[in-house]
Short mmCIF file of the C-alpha atoms (twelve columns), coordinates in Angstrom:
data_MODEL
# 
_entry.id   MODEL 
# 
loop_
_atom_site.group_PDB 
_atom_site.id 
_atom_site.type_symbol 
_atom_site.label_atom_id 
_atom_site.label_alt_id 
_atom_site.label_comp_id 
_atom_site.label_asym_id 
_atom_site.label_seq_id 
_atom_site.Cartn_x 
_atom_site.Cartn_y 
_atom_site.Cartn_z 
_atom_site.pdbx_PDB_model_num 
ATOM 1   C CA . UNK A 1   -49.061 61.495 2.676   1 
ATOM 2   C CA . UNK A 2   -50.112 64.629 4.780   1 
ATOM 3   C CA . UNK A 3   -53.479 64.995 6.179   1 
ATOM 4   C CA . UNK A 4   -55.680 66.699 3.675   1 
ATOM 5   C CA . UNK A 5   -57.530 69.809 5.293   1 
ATOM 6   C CA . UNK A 6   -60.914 70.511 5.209   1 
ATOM 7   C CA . UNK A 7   -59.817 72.802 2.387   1 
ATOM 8   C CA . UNK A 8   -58.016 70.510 0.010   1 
ATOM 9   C CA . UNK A 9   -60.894 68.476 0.900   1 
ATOM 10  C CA . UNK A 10  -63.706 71.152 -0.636  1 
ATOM 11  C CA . UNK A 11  -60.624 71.388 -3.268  1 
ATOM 12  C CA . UNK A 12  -60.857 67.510 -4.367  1 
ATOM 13  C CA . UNK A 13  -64.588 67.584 -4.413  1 
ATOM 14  C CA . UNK A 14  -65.071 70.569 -6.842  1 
ATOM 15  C CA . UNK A 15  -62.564 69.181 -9.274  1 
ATOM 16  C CA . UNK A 16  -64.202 66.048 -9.481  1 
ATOM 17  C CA . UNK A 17  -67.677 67.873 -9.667  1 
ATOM 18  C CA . UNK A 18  -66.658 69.547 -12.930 1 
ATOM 19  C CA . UNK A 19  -64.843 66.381 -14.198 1 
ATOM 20  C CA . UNK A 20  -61.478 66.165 -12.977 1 
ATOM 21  C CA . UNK A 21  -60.503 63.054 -10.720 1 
ATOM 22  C CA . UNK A 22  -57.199 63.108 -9.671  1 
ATOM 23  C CA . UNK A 23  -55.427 60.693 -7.511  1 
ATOM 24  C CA . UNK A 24  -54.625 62.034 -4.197  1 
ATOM 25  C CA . UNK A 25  -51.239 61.824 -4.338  1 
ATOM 26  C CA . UNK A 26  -51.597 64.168 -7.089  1 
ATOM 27  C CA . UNK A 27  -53.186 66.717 -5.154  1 
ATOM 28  C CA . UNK A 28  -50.935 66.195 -2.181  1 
ATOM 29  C CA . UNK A 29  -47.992 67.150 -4.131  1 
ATOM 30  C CA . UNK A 30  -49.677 70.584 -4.788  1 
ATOM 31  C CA . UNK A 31  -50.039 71.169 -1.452  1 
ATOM 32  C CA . UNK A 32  -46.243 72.585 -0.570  1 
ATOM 33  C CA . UNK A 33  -46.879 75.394 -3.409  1 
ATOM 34  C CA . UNK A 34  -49.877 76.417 -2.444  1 
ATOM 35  C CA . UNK A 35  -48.110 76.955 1.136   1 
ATOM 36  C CA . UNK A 36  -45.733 78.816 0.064   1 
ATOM 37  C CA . UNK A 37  -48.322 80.875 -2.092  1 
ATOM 38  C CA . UNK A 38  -50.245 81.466 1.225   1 
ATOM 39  C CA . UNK A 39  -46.886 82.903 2.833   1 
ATOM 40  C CA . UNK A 40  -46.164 85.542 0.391   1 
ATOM 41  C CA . UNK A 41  -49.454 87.374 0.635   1 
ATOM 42  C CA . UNK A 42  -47.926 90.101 2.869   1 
ATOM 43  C CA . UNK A 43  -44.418 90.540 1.019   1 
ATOM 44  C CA . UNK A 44  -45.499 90.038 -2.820  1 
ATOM 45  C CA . UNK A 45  -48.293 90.562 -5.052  1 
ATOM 46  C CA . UNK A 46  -48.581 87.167 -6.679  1 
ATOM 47  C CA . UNK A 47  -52.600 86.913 -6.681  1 
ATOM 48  C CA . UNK A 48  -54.926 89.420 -5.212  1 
ATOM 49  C CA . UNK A 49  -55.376 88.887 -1.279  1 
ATOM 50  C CA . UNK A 50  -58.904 88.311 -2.176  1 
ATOM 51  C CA . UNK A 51  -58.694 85.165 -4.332  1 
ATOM 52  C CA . UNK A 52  -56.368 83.478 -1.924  1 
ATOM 53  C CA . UNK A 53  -58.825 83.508 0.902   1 
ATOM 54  C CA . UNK A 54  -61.145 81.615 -1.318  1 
ATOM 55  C CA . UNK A 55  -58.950 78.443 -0.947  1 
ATOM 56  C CA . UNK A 56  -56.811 76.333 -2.963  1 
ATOM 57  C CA . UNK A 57  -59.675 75.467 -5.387  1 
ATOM 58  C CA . UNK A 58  -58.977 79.123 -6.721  1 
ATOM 59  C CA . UNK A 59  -55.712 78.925 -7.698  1 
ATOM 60  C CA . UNK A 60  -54.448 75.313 -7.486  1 
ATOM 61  C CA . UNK A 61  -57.559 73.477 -8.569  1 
ATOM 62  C CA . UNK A 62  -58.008 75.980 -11.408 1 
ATOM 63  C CA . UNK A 63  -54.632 75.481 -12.638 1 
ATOM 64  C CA . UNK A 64  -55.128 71.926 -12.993 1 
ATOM 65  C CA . UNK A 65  -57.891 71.785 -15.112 1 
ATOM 66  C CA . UNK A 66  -56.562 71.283 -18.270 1 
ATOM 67  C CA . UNK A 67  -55.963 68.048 -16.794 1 
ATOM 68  C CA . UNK A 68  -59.971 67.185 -17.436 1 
ATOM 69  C CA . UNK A 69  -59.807 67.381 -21.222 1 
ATOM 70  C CA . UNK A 70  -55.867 67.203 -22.091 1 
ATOM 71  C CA . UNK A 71  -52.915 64.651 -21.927 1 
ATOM 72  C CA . UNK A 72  -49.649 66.533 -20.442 1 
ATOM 73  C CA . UNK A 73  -47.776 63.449 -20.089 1 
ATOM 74  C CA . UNK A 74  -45.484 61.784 -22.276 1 
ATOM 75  C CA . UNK A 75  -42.657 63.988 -21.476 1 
ATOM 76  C CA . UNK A 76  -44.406 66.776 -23.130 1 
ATOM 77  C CA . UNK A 77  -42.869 70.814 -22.689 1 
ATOM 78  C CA . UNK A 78  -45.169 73.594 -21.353 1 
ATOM 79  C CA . UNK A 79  -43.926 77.455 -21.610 1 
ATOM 80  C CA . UNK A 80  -46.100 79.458 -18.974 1 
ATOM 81  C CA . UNK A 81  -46.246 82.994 -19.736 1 
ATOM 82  C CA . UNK A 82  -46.665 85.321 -17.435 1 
ATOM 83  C CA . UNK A 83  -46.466 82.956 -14.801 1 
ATOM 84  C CA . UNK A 84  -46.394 85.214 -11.249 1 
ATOM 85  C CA . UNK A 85  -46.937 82.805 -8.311  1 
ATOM 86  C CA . UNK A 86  -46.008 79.531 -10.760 1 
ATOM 87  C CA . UNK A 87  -49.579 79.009 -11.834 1 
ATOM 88  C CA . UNK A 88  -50.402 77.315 -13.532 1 
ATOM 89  C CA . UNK A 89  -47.453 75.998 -14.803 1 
ATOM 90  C CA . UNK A 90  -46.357 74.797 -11.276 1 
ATOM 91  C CA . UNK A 91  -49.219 72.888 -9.931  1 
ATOM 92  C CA . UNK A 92  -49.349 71.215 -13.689 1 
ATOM 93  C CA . UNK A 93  -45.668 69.807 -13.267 1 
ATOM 94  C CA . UNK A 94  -46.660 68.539 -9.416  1 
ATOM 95  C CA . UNK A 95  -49.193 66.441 -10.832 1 
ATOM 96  C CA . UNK A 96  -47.623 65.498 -13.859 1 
ATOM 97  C CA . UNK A 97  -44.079 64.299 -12.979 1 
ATOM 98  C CA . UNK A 98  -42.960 63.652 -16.557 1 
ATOM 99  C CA . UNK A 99  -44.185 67.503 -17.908 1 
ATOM 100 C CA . UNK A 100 -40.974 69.703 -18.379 1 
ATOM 101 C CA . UNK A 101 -42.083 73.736 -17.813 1 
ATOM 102 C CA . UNK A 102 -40.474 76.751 -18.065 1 
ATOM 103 C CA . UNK A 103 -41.618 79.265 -16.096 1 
ATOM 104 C CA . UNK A 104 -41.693 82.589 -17.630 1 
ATOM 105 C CA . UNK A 105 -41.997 86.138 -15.773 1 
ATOM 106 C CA . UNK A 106 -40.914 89.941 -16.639 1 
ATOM 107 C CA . UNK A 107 -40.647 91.339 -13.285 1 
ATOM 108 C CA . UNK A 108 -37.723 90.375 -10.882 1 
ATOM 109 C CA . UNK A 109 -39.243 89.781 -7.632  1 
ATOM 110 C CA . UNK A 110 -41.696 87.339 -8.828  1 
ATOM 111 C CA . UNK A 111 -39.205 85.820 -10.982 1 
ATOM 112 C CA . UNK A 112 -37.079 85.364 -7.609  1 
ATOM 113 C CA . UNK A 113 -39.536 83.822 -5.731  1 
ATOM 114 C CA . UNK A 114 -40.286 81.115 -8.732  1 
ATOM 115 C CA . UNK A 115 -36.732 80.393 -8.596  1 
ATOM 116 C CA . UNK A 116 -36.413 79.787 -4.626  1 
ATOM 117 C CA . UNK A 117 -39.751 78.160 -4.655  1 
ATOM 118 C CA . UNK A 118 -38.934 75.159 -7.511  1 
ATOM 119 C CA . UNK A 119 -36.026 74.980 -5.089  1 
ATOM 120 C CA . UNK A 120 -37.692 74.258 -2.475  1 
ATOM 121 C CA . UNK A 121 -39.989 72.003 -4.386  1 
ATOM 122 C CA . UNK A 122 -36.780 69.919 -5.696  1 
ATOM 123 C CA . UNK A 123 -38.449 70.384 -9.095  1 
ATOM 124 C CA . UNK A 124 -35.239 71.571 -10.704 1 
ATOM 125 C CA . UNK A 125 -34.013 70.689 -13.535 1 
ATOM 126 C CA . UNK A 126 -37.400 69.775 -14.658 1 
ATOM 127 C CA . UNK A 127 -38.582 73.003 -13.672 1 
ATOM 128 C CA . UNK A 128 -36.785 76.209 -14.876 1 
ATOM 129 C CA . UNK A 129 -37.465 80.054 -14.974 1 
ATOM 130 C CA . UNK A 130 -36.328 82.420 -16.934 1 
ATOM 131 C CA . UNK A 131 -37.084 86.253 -16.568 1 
ATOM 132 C CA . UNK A 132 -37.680 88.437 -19.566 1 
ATOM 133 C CA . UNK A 133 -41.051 89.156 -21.148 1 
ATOM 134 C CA . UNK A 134 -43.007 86.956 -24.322 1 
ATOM 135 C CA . UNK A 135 -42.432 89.777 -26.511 1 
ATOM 136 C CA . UNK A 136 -38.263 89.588 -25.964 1 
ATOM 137 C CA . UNK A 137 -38.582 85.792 -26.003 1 
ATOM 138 C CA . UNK A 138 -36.431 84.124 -28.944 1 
ATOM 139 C CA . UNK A 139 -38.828 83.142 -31.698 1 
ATOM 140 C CA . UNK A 140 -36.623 79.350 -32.160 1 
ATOM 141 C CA . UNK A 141 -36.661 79.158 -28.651 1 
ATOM 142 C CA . UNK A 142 -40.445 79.465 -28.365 1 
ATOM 143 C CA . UNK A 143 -41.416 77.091 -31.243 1 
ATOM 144 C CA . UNK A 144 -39.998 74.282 -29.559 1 
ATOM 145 C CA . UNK A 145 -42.910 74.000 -26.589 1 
ATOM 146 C CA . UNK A 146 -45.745 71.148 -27.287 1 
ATOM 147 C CA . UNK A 147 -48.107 73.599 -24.682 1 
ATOM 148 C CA . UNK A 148 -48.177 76.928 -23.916 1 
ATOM 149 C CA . UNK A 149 -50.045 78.824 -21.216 1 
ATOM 150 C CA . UNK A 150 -51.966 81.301 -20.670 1 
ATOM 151 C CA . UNK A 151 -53.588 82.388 -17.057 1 
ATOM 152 C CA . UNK A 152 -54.928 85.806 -16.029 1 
ATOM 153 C CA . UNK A 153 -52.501 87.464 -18.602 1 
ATOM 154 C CA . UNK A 154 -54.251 90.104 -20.183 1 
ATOM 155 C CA . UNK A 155 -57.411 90.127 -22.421 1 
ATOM 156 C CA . UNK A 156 -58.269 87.105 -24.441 1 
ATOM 157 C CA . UNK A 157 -57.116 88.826 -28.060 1 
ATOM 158 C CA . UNK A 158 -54.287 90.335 -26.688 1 
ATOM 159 C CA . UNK A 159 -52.988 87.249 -25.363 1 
ATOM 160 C CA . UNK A 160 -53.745 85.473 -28.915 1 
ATOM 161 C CA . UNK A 161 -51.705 88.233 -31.269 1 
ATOM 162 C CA . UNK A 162 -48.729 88.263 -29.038 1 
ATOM 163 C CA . UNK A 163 -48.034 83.974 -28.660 1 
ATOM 164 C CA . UNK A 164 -49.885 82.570 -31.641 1 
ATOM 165 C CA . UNK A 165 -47.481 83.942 -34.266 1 
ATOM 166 C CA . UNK A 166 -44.222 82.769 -32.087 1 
ATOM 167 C CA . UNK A 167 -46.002 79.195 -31.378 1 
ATOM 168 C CA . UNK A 168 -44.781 75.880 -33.463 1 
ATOM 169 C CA . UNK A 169 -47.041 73.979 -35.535 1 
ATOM 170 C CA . UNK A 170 -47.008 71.217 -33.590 1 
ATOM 171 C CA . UNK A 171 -47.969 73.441 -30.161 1 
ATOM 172 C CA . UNK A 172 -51.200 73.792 -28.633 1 
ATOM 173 C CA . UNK A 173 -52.205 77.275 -26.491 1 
ATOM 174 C CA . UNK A 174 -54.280 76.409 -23.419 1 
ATOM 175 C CA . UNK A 175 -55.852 80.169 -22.702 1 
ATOM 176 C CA . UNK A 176 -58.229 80.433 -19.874 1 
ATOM 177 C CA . UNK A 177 -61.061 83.179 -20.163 1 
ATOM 178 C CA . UNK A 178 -64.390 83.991 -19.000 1 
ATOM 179 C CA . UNK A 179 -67.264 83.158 -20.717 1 
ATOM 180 C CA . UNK A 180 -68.178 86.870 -21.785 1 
ATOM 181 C CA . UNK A 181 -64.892 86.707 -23.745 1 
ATOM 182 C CA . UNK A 182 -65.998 83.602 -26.047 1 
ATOM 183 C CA . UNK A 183 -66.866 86.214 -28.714 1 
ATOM 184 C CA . UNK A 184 -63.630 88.352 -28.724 1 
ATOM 185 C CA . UNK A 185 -61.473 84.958 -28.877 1 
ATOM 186 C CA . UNK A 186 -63.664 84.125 -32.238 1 
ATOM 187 C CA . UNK A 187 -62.909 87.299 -33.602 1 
ATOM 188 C CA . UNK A 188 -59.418 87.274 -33.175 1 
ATOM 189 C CA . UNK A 189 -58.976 84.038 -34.620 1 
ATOM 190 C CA . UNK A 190 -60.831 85.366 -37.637 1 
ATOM 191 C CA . UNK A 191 -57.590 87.685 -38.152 1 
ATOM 192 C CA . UNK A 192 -55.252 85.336 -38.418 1 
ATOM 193 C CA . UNK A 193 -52.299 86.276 -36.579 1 
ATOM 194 C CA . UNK A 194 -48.916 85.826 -38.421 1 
ATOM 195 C CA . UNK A 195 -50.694 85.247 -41.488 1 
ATOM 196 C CA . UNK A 196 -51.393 81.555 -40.453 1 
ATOM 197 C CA . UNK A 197 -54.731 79.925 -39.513 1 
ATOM 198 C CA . UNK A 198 -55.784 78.456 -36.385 1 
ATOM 199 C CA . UNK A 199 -58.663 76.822 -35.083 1 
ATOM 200 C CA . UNK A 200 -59.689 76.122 -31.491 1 
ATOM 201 C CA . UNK A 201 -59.977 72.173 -30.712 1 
ATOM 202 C CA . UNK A 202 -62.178 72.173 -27.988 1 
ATOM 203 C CA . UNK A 203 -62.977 74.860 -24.759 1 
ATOM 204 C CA . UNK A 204 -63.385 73.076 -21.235 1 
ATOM 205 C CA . UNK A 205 -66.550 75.203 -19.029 1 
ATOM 206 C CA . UNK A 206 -66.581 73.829 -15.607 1 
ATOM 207 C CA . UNK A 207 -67.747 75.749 -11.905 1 
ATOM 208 C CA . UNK A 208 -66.681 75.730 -8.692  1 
ATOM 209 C CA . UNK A 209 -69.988 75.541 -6.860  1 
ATOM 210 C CA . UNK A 210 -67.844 75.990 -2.946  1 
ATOM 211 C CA . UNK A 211 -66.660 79.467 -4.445  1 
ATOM 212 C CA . UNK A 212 -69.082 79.810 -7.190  1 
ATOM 213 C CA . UNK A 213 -66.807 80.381 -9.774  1 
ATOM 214 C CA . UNK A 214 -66.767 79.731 -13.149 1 
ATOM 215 C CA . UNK A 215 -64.040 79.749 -15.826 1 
ATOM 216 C CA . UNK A 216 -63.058 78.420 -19.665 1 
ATOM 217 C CA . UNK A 217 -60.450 77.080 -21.552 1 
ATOM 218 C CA . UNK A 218 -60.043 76.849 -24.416 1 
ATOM 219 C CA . UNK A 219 -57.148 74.936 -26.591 1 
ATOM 220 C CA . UNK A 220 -55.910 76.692 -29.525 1 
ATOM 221 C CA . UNK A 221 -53.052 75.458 -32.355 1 
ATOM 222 C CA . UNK A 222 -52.158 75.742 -36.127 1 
ATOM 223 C CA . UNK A 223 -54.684 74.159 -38.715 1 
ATOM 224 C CA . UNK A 224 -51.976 72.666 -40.654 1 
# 
């Protein structure tokens, strides 16, 4: 296993801090992709300059939260939409070797870089991408997914009348979102998109006290 930096360190001991213990090994495996993250800063806007400097707690650690609340094993399928730098469907199939993801991103160069990076991760064929956006996705295709994800997309009830509609009744939607959105997601779920009802099964609130930062999510899925 490679030496864990001071970072990773600070990484390990937030997540467990707001509930998520992961074996090391786990983490280590994240630890390539957040390198190669790190080395695109000056050729690609995959995350703000900003937020990488914060550490891998930021990106990595806050992509594996779901982790803390949900079960992604079993040989379960995630679709990440919207995925830019792989997160957080990425660091979710590190540390779950049995999750299948597909990657999904509209704009070419980020799509490029997903597909040399699960290269260079050897997580192909487990790990695909495919480059169009949500709204062009096929509706069949899209059903199939147990999980879907949604990370720094675009506002909360944006996000919930463009994938709830195309979701399966058997998927879940894992939507992160800051706390001053909790109302918003209530009121779109009110409206019913696609003239079927869903319901929100629980919403994980945890902090990162080394970056003080704070985020939800929330799991959403049909109520039938």
């Amino acid at each position: 296993m490679k030496h864990l930096s001071s970072d990773w360190q600070t990484m390990t001991a937030d997540l467990s801090a707001a509930g998520l213990d992961l074996d090391p090994l786990q983490l280590d495996r994240c630890l390539p992709h957040w390198n190669l993250l790190l080395a695109s800063i000056d050729r690609l806007n995959l995350v703000s300059r900003g937020s990488l400097e914060e550490g891998p707690i930021r990106h990595v650690g806050d992509s594996l939260m779901p982790l803390a609340r949900w079960d992604l094993s079993g040989g379960l399928s995630l679709l990440d939409v919207g995925s830019g730098g792989g997160l957080p469907g990425i660091p979710l199939a590190l540390a779950v070797p049995d999750l299948s993801v597909e990657l999904l991103e509209p704009k070419e160069r980020k799509a490029d870089w997903l597909y040399r990076t699960i290269r260079k991760l050897e997580l192909s064929p487990r790990v695909t991408v495919r480059q169009a956006r949500f709204e062009d996705y096929n509706r069949g295709e899209a059903e199939t997914f147990d999980l879907v994800t949604a990370r720094a997309l675009a506002s909360p009830a944006k996000v919930l009348r463009m994938i709830l509609p195309a979701m399966g009744h058997h998927s879940r939607l894992l939507l992160w979102h800051s706390g001053k959105q909790s109302d918003e997601i209530a009121e779109a779920l009110t409206r019913s998109p696609g003239n079927r009802q869903y319901i929100s099964d629980y919403t994980l609130s945890y902090v990162f006290t080394s970056i003080n930062f704070s985020s939800n999510i929330i799991g959403v899925h049909d109520a039938h």
